[in-house]
N, C-alpha and C positions, 0 to 999 in steps of 0.2 A: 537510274538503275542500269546498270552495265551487265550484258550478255556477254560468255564466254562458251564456243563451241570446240570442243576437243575432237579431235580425229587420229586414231591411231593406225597406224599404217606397216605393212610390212608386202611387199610383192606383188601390189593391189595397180601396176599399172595401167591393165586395162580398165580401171573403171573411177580408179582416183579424181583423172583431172573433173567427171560431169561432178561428183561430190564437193569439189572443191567449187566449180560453178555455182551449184545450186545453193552453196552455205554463202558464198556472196552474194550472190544476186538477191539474194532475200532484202537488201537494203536496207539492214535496219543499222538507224544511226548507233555508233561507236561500237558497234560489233565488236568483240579481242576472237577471231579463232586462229587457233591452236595444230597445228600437224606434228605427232610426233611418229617419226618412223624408225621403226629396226632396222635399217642397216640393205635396205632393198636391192637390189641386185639388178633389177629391170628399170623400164624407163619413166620411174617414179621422181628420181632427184631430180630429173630434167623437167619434170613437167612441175614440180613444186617452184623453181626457178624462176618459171614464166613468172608464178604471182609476185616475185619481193615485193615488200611493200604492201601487199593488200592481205600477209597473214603471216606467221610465225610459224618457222619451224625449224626443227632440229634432225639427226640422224645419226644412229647408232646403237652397237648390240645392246639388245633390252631383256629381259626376262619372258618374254611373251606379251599378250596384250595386257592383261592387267595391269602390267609396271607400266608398261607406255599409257593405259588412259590416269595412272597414279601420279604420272611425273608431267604427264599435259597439265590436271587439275591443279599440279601444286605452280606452277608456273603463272594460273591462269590469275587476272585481278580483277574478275567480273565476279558481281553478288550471286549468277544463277550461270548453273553451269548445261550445259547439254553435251550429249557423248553420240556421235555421231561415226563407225565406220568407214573405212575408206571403200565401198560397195555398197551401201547404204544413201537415201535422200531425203531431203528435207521435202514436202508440199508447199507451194507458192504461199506466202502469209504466213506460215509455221511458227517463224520467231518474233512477228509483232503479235502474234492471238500470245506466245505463252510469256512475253515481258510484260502485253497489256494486262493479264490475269493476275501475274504477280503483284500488278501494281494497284490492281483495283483490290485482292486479298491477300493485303501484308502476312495475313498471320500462316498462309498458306507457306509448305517449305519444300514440299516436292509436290508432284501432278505428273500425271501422264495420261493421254491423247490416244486416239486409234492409231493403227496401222497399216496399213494393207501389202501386200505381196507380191516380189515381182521377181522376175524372172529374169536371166542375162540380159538381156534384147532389154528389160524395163517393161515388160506388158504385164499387165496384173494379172494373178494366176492367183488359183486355189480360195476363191472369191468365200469359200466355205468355213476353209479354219480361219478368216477372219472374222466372220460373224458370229464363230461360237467363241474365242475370246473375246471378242466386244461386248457379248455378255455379261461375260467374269469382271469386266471396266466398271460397268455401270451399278453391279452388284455387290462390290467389293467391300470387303471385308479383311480382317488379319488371318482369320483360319481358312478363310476360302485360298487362300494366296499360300498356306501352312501343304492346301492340300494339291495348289496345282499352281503352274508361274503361269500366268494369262497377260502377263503384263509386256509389252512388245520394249524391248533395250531402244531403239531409235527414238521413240514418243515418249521417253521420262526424261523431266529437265527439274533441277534442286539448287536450291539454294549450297552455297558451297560451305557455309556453315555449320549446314546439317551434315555432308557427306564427313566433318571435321569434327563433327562429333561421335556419328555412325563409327567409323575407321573406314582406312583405305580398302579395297578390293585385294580381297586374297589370291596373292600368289602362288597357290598352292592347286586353284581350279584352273580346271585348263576351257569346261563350259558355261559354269554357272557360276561366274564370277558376280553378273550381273542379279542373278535372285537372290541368291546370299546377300548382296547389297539393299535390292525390295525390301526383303524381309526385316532387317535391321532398320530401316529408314521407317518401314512400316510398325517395330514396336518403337519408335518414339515421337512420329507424326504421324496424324491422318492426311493420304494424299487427296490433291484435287484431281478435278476432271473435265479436262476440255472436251466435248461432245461433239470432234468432228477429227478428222486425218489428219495427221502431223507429219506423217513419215510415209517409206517406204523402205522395205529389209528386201534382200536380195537374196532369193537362194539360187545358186548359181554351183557346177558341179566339185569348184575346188572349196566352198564358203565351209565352215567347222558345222554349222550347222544341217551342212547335206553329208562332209564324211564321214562325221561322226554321231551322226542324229540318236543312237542307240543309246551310246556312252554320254551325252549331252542333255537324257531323261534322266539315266538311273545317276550321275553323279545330282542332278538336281534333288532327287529323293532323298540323297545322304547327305542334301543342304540342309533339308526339311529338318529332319531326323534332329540336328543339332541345336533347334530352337525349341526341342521339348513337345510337338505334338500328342495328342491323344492317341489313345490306340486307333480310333475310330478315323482321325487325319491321317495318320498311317495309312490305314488300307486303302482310304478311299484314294490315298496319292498313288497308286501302287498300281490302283484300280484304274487311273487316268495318266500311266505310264502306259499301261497296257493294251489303253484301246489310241492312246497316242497313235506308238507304233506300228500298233495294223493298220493306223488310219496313212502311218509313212510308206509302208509296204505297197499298199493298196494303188499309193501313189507312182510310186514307183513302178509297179509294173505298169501302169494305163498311161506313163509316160513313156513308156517305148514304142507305142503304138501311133 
């Protein structure tokens, strides 16, 4: 069973080459990863350079991230795919726990893992909102997920079959490419679940998910919205945009201090 780890990239110098690190060093035999970058401007191609040979990668204007993790996938020749950021990391074991899972349950087609939260520097922060999405992991359901995305983009890895059934990531999102994907994977399999850290996501001051934290809720609501929820999914998403946000706010000020 062949692994394929995609990485999309655009001006991610600072923090590319330890990604690139951490998705080798995992050691897992016949690894295929994948770098596709828009067209960087900083000292991204040079550090892509070092690896020849230990990964694939290309460079040029792209549509944004979705088209670059669309045209990694389409490239890739591994049965299970992972989408890994160029600021983003894998945890030590990560891709032998999720090829051994796949291998012990065939009939499994996606799964996703904890995450936890780090910060520029890589020190885990905000030890909180991971334990209240790890909840939403272990309790998961298709309307829990209708009413709120709990599911960390670094710790979901799928069969590429599925994603080729689903459809490609819409180029039309600019945050929630990746729930809109959840969701669709989620009405035509049940995912698995590894019960322990696969990842790490990085919020760092330029990442889309710190400039745009506001517009990266409410575009999620109007992912919701298009898979027909209840009134009742409605609100309660509405209802956990809401206390999101103060929970970002909140952040936000007691990080200046």
């Amino acid at each position: 069973m062949k692994l394929s780890v995609i990485t999309p990239s655009y001006n991610q110098g600072a923090f590319i080459e330890q990604t690139v690190r951490i998705v080798l060093d995992q050691g897992l035999e016949g690894l295929e990863y994948i770098v596709v970058d828009g067209g960087s401007a900083d000292e991204t191609l040079e550090i892509l350079r070092r690896y020849e040979g230990q990964l694939i990668w290309s460079s040029g204007r792209d549509k944004g991230l979705a088209d670059a993790v669309n045209k990694g996938i389409g490239m890739a020749t591994g049965e299970i795919i992972g989408w890994l950021n160029s600021d983003d990391l894998y945890l030590p074991g990560t891709l032998q726990a999720v090829a051994d899972y796949f291998q012990e349950h065939p009939e499994c087609r996606w799964l996703f893992g904890k995450c936890r939260i780090i910060n520029s520097d890589g020190q885990e922060k905000w030890k909180w909102i991971t334990r209240y999405k790890n909840l939403g992991l272990k309790r998961f359901t298709y309307h829990k997920l209708l009413r709120e995305n709990f599911i960390s983009q670094p710790a979901v890895f799928f069969r590429k079959d599925l994603f080729e059934e689903a459809g490609a990531l819409d180029l039309s999102l600019k945050y929630a490419m990746d729930y809109d994907l959840w969701l669709r994977f989620a009405g035509i399999a049940q995912p698995g679940f590894i019960d322990r850290e696969l990842s790490a996501f990085r919020r760092h001051g330029s990442s889309k998910s710190e400039t745009g934290f506001m517009d990266q809720f409410f575009e999620q609501y109007e992912v919701a919205k298009r898979y027909d929820p209840s009134l009742s999914d409605r609100l309660i998403h509405r209802f956990n945009i809401s206390k999101i946000i103060l929970s970002y706010r909140i952040l936000g000020l007691f990080s200046r201090f």
